[in-house]
N, C-alpha and C positions, 0 to 999 in steps of 0.2 A: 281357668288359669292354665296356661302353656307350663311344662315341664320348666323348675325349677330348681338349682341347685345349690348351694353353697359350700365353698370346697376350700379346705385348710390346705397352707401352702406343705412339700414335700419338710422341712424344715420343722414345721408343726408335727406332723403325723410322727416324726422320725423321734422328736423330744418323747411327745407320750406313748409310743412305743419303747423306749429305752427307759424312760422311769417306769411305766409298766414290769419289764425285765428283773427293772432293780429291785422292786417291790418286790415280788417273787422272791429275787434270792435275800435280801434278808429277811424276810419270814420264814427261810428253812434252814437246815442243817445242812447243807453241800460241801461233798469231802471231795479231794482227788479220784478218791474211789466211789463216788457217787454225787460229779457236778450234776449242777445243771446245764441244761446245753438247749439254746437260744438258735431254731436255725433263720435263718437269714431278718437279723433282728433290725435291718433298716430300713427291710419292708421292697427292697427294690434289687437285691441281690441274691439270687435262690443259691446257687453256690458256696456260697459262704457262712459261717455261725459264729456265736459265742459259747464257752467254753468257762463258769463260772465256779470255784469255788474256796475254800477256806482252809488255811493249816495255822497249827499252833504256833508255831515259828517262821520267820522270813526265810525262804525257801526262792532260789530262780527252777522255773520250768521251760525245758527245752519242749517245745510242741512238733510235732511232725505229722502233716498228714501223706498218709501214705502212699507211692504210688503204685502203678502197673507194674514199674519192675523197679528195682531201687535206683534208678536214675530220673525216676520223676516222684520223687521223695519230696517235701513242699516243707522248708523248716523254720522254726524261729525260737531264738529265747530270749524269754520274759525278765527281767529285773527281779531280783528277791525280793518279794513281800509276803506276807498273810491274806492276803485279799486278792486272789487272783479270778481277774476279767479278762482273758485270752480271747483276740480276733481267730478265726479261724477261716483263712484263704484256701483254695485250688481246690476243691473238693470236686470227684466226679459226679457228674448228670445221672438219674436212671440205676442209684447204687449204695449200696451198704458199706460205708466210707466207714476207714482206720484211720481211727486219730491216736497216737501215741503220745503220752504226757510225761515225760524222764523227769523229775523231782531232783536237786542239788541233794536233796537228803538220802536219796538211793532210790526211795520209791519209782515203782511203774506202772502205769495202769493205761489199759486202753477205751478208747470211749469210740462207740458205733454211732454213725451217722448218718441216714438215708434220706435220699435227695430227690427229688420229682425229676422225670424225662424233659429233655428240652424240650423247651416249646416251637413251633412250628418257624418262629422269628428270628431263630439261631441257626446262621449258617453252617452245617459240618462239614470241616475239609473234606476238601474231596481227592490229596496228595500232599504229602509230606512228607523231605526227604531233610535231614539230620542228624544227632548226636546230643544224649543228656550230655555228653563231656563238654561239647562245645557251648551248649546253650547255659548249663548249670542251673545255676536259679530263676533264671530268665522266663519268661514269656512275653508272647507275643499278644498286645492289646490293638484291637482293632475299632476304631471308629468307621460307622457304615454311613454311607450316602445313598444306597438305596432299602427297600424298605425291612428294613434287619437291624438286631437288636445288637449292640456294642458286644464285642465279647473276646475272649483270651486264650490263644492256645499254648502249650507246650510242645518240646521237642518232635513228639510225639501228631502232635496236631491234633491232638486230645484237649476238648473244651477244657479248662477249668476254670472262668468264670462270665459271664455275662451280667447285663441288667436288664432290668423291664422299663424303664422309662428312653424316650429317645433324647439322649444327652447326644449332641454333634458337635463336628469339628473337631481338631487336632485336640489329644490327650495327651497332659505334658505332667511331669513327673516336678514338682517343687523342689526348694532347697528343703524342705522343713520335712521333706515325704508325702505330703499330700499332693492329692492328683488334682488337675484343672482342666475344666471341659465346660464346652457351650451348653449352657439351658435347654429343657425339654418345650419350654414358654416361647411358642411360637407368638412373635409382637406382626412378620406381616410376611407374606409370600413374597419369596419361594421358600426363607429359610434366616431371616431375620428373627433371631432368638433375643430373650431380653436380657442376656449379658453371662456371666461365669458361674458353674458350681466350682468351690473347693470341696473338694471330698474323700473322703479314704476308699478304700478298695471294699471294704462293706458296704458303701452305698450310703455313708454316713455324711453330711451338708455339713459344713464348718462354717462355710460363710457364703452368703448369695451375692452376688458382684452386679448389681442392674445398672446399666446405663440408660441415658435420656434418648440416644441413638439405636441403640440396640449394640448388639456384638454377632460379628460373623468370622470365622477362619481361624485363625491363630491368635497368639499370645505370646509376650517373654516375658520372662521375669527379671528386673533388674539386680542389680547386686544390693542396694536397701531393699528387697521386697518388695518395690514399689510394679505391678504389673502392667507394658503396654499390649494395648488391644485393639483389635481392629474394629470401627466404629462406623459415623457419618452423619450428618446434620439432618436432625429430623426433619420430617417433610419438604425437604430439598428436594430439586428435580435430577439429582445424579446421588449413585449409591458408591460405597466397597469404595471410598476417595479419603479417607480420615481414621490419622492415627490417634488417639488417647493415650496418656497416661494416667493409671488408677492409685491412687494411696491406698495401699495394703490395708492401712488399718480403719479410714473412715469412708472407703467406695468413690468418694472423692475425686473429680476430674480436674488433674494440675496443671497439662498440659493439653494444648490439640495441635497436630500438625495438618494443614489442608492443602491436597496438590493440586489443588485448582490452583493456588498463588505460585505453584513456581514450575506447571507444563500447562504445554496448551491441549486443554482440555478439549476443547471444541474441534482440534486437525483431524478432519476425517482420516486423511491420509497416511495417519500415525497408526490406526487401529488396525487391531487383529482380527482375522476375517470372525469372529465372533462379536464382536464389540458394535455400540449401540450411544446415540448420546447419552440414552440414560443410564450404561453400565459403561462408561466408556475407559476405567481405567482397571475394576476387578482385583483390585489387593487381596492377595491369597495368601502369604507369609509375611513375618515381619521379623530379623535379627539385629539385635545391640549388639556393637563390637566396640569393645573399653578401649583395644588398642589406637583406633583413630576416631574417639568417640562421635562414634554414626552408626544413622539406623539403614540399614539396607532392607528395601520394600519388594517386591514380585506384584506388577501390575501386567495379569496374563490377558487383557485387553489393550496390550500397547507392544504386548510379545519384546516386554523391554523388566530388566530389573532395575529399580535408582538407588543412589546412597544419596544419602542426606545431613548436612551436621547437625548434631542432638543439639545443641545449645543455640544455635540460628536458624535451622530449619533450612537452610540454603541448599539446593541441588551441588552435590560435588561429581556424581558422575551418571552412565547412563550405561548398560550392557545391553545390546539386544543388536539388532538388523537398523540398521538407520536410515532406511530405504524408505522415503516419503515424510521424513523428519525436516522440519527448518532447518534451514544453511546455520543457522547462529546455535542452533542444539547443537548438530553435529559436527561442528569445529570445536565448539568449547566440551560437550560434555561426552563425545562417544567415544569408543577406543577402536582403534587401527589391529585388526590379525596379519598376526607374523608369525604362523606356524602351517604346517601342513601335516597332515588332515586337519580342517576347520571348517566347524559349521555353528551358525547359528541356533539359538534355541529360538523354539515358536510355541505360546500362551503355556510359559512353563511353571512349577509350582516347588514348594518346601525349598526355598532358598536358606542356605546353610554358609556359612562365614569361616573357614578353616582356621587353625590355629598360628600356620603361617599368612592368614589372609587371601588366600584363592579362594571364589565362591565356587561354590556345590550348587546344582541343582535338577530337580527333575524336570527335564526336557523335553514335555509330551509330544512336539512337533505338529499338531493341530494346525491342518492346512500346509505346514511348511514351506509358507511364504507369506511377504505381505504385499503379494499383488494376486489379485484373485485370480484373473488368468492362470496364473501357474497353482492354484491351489492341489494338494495331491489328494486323490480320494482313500478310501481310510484303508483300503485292500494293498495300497502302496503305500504307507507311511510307515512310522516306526517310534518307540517313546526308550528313552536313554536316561537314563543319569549318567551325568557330564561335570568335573570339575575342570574350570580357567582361574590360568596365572595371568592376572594384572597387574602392568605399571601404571602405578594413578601419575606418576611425570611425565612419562614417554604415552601415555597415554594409547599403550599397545595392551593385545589380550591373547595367551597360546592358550589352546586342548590342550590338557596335560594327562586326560584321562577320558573312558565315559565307556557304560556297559550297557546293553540292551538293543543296539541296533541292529546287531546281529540274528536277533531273536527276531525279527520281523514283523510285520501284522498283529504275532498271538502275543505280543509284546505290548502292541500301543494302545496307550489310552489316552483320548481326548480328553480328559479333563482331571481333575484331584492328582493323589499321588503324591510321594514322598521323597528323600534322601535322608539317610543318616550318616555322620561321620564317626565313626569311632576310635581309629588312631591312623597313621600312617600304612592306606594299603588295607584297611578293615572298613568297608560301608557297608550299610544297607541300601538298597533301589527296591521301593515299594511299586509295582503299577499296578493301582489297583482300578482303573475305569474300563477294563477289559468286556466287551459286550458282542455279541454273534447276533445274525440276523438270520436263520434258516443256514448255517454254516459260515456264514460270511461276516467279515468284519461291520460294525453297524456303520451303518452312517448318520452322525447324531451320537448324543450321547447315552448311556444306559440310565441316569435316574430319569430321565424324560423316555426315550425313543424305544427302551430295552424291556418293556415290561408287557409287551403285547406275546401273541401266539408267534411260535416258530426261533423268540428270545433266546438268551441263555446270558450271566452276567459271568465273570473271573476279574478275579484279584489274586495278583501274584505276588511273593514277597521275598527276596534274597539277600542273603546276606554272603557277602564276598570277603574273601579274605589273599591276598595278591591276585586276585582275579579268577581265583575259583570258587564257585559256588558252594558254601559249606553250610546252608538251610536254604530249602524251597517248601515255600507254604502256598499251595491254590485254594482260596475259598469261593464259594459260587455265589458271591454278591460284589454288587460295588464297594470298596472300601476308600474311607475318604484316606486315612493317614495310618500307616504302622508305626507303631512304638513298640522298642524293646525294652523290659521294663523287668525286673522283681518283685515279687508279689507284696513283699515286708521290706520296708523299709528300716537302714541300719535304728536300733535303739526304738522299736513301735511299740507303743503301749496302746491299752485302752483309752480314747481321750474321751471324756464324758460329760454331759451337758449339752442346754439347746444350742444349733446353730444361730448363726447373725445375718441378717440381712442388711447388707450396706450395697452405699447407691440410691439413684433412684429413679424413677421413668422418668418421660418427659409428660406433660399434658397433649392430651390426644389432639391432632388436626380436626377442625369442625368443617363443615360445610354452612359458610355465612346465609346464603339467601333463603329466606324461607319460600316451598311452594307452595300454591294453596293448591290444600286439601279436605276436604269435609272431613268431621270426627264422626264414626258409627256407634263408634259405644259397643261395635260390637269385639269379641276376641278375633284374634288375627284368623283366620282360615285354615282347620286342621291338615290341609292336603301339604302344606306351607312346613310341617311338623317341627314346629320353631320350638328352639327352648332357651333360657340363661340362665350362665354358672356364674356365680358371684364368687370370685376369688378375694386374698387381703387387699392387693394393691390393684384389682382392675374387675370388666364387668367383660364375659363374651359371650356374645348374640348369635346363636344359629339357624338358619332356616335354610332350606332347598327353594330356589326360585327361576324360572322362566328365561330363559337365555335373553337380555337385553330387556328385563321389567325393569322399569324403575321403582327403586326402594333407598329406605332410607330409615335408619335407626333414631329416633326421639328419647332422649332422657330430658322429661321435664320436671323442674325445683318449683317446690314448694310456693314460691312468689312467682311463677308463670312461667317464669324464664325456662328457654328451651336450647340444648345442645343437639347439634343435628349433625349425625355422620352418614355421608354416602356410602350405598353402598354396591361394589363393583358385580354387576351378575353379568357379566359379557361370558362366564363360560368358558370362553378358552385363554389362557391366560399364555403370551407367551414371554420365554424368556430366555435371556440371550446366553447363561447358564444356568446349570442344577446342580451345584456340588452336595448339597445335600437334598435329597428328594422324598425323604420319609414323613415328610409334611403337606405332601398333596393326597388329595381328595381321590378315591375312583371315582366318583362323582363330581365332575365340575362345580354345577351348578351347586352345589352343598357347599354355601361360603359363614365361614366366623367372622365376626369383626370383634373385635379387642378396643374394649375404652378401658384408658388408664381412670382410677378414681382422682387423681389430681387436678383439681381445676373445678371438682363436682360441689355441689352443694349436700348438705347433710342426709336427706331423701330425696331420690328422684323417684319418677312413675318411667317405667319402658315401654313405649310405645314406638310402632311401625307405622311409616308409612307406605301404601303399595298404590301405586301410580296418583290416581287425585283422593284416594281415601285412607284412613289412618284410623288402624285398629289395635284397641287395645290388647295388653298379653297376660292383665292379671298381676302382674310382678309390680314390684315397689322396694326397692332398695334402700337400706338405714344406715348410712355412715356409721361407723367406728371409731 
C-alpha cells in the first residue's frame, strides 16, 4: 500500500485544540497572578497566545504587550468579567515577551512569554522608514505571492505576527472585525483556492466560505454582510471572468455576474500584451459603490477597468486605452482625456472607488501599450498609483493625481500590488512585484521568472500624506496586497466554539472515455512515490511522473462504476499570470490532482493508470 493519509480540516484541528485549552483551564486554579498562557493556541499563529484566568468579581483588564520602546506598545481592554480568556497579538519572534495585565481592581501583574525564531518562510525587512506617532496602533499585514509566509510588521518594520499555512490574496478587515483571506486549499494551478477563511488574527476559522468555482483575488463585503467574490464557471474553457455573490450566513451563491455576456471576449485586439483566450480578461479587484449602485471590476488582461449596474448587470462604462476596441464600445462606453499630463493605465490592479467617486488605482504599466510594437522593456517602464476624475455624462476622464513614476524601474511591478485610500491627500501605493535579474529589472514576473540564481524579489510599501512619504516598508519577497490594519479590533473578545463550513465545491470534471488498459494487480511503482490524503470534503493523489506519460487517476465504486481524471504531466506548465506563486512545485513533474467527494459513491478503490497498464495503490476510501 502507497502512503496514506487522512487529514481533519484546519477548522477541526483548531475546535479540539481550543476545547483542549479549555479543559485545562477549568481543571485548575488560574489567577491574574498565575494564568495560564496558551501560546499560539490555533495552531497556525506562533506570534500570538491566550492569556487565561479567574477573579472573584467582574473585573475589565487592560492587556499590553510590550514593546521595543513604548511606541510599539500592542494594547487592548477586555470587558469586565470573572472569566477572563484574553487573545494575545504582536508578540516578538526569538524573545522573552512582556505582557502586562492592569486589572479595573488595581491589580498588576506581569506574564512572560517566549517565542520561537522566525522561520526561514518570513520575510525580514530589510528598511523601514516611520513613526509609532504616525502609524499608532496600526500595522502593516502582508499577503505574499511568492514563496513566504503572510506576515505583519510595525512602525518599526519589526515582525509581529505571521502564519504557517499559505492563506493568499488580498486580506480585508470586516465590519464585525474578522479578517477574510483566500484558502490554503489549493482546488487547481497556478492558484485557484477553494474559496474564503473568515478568521481572527490568532489564526482562529469562523467560517469556511467554499465555492463550486473556486475563489481568487479579492472580495467586498456588502453593507448586509452579504460578500462578493471573484469566481468562474467550473471547468469552463476561460478563467478570473465571474463575479459571485455569497450569503454571509448559509455560503450560498445569490447572485453570478458573467462578462462574457456583456464584452467581447474573444477580440484579440482588446488584450493586454499578457493575455491569452484562456485568461483573456484577469479580474483582480472588485468595488461596490452604494452611491451609483455599481460594481467596478480591474480586468488587467484587457488593461481596461468596467462598472457595471448591481441590479442589471449592464456595462455602464469602460476606463482604460481604447486602442483596438470596437467602434460601438468605444463610442458608447469609453471616456475622452481632457487634462494634461495624461496617461493611461496598463494591466493595472486594487481598483478603489473614492468617496467623491474618482477611481484609484495601481497602474503597473506592464508593457505600457497595447500594441506590441511599442511594448517598453521592464528597465524602462515604471508602476504608479494614479487617481482619475470622471464624468459618466460628458464621458471625459482628468489625472488628478498619481505617485510612483518618478521612482522609476526600482518602482515597477509587473503584476499584483495595491492602492489604499484613506482621506483626502492620505494613500497608500503598495508595489509590491519588484524583482532583479543579476541587478537588472526582470523581465517576467517574480512568482514565475524571480526564483532562479543571480534573483533577488522587493515589495515596497508607502504611505503618503500630501505627497510626502511618511512610511516606507522594503520586504525582500513578492507581496500580493498591503493592508493597514490594527491588530484588535474595537470591542474583541474571545469568540469560542467550532468554526462553520458553508458552501460548497462543485463535483469534479471526469474524463468520459475509457482507455484500455490491462489490470496488474500489481501496486503502482515505488520510483512513482505516489501517495493519498483523504481530506472531509475531497481526495488528493500525488505522484512524480515522466514529462508527457500518460496517466490517469480511477476511483472505482463498489457496483464497477468508474470515475476517471486526467492527469496533466506535461511539465511545464505555462501561464499567462502568477499572482500568487506559493503553489508551485520545484519539481514540475510532482503533480496533485484534487477530487472533490461530491458526486462519489460511498467507497471507492484508487487506482492508476500508467500508459496501457493500471496499478493498484492499496487505498480504499469509506464515505462519511
Amino acid at each position: 500500500m502507497i502512503r496514506y493519509e487522512k487529514k481533519n480540516s484546519l477548522i477541526t484541528q483548531q475546535a479540539e485544540a481550543e476545547q483542549k485549552f479549555l479543559e485545562t483551564f477549568e481543571a485548575g486554579a488560574y489567577t491574574a497572578s498565575s494564568p495560564l498562557v496558551v501560546r499560539n493556541p490555533y495552531l497556525i499563529s506562533p506570534l500570538t497566545a491566550m492569556i487565561l484566568f479567574k477573579t472573584a468579581v467582574k473585573q475589565e483588564v487592560t492587556l499590553t504587550v510590550k514593546g521595543k520602546e513604548p511606541e510599539g506598545d500592542i494594547s487592548h481592554t477586555f470587558p469586565a468579567d470573572t472569566v477572563h480568556i484574553l487573545p494575545v497579538y504582536g508578540l516578538y519572534a526569538d524573545c522573552e515577551n512582556t505582557v502586562e495585565l492592569i486589572l479595573s481592581g488595581g491589580e498588576r501583574e506581569t506574564v512572560m512569554i517566549k517565542t520561537e525564531p522566525l522561520p526561514p518562510e518570513v520575510p525580514v525587512p530589510t528598511c523601514c522608514k516611520g513613526s509609532g506617532a504616525h502609524m499608532g496602533d496600526n500595522v502593516i499585514f502582508l499577503t505574499q505571492t511568492s514563496k513566504a509566509d503572510a506576515l505583519a510588521c510595525d512602525y518599526r518594520g519589526d515582525v509581529r505576527w505571521y502564519l504557517t499555512v499559505n492563506v493568499c490574496f488580498d486580506m480585508k478587515r470586516l465590519a464585525n472585525g474578522h479578517l477574510l483571506v483566500g484558502t490554503d486549499r489549493l482546488i487547481k494551478l497556478p492558484y485557484y483556492v477553494s474559496g474564503v477563511y473568515e478568521m481572527g488574527v490568532h489564526g482562529k476559522i469562523y467560517r469556511e466560505y467554499r465555492l463550486p468555482g473556486g475563489y481568487h483575488h479579492d472580495t467586498f463585503e456588502m453593507e448586509d454582510g452579504n460578500i462578493l467574490m471573484l469566481s468562474q464557471i467550473p471547468d469552463r474553457d476561460t478563467v478570473e471572468d465571474v463575479l459571485v455573490l455569497v450569503d454571509r450566513q448559509t455560503g450560498a451563491i445569490v447572485r453570478t455576474w458573467d462578462y462574457r455576456e456583456i464584452l467581447p471576449y474573444d477580440c484579440q485586439t482588446t488584450w493586454s500584451g499578457s493575455a491569452s483566450a484562456h485568461d483573456w480578461f484577469h479580474n483582480n479587484a472588485v468595488w461596490y459603490d452604494k452611491k451609483t449602485d455599481s460594481i467596478t471590476l480591474s480586468g488587467r488582461h484587457q488593461d481596461a477597468v468596467i462598472n457595471i449596474d448591481f441590479k442589471t448587470g449592464a456595462l455602464n462604462w469602460i476606463l482604460g486605452d481604447p486602442e483596438g476596441w470596437p467602434e460601438e464600445y468605444v463610442e458608447k462606453y469609453f471616456f475622452r482625456p481632457i487634462s494634461e499630463p495624461y496617461e493611461w493605465s496598463y494591466e493595472q490592479h486594487g481598483v478603489v472607488v473614492c468617496p467623491d467617486g474618482d477611481i484609484m488605482m495601481f497602474d503597473n504599466g506592464h508593457y505600457r501599450s497595447k500594441l506590441k510594437a511599442h511594448y517598453s522593456k521592464a528597465k524602462d517602464s515604471y508602476s504608479r498609483g494614479v487617481r482619475y476624475h470622471i464624468d459618466r455624462e460628458a464621458r471625459t476622464i482628468e489625472q488628478v493625481w498619481q505617485y510612483g513614476k518618478e521612482r522609476g524601474a526600482d518602482f515597477f511591478s509587473p503584476y499584483i500590488c495595491n492602492v489604499e485610500y484613506y482621506d483626502e491627500g492620505r494613500y497608500m501605493v503598495h508595489s509590491g512585484g519588484i524583482a532583479y535579474k543579476d541587478g537588472e529589472p526582470l523581465e517576467g514576473l517574480g512568482s514565475m521568472d524571480g526564483t532562479g540564481e543571480g534573483c533577488t524579489l522587493n515589495a515596497i510599501t508607502c504611505e503618503l500624506v500630501n505627497d510626502e512619504v511618511v512610511y516606507e516598508l522594503h520586504v525582500p519577497s513578492n507581496v500580493f496586497r498591503a493592508e493597514k490594519l490594527p491588530m484588535y479590533y474595537a470591542g474583541e473578545t474571545a469568540e469560542l466554539g467550532a468554526g462553520k463550513t458553508l458552501g460548497s465545491m462543485s463535483r469534479t470534471g471526469e474524463f468520459e472515455t475509457e482507455i484500455p488498459a490491462a489490470c496488474t494487480g500489481e501496486l503502482i511503482p515505488e520510483h512513482y512515490e505516489a501517495s493519498v490524503t483523504e481530506e472531509e470534503d475531497r481526495i488528493m493523489f500525488n505522484a512524480t511522473f515522466e514529462k508527457g506519460e500518460l496517466a490517469m487517476l480511477l476511483l472505482e465504486e463498489e457496483d464497477g462504476g468508474v470515475h476517471r481524471y486526467y492527469i496533466n504531466t506535461s511539465a511545464a506548465k505555462n501561464f499567462e499570470a502568477m499572482c500568487v506563486g506559493t503553489f508551485l512545485k520545484n519539481d514540475p513533474r510532482n503533480v496533485d490532482v484534487y477530487v472533490n467527494k461530491c458526486g462519489l459513491g460511498k467507497n471507492v478503490k484508487v487506482r492508476v493508470l500508467l500508459e496501457d497498464k493500471i496499478y493498484e495503490t492499496g487505498v480504499e476510501i469509506h464515505m462519511e
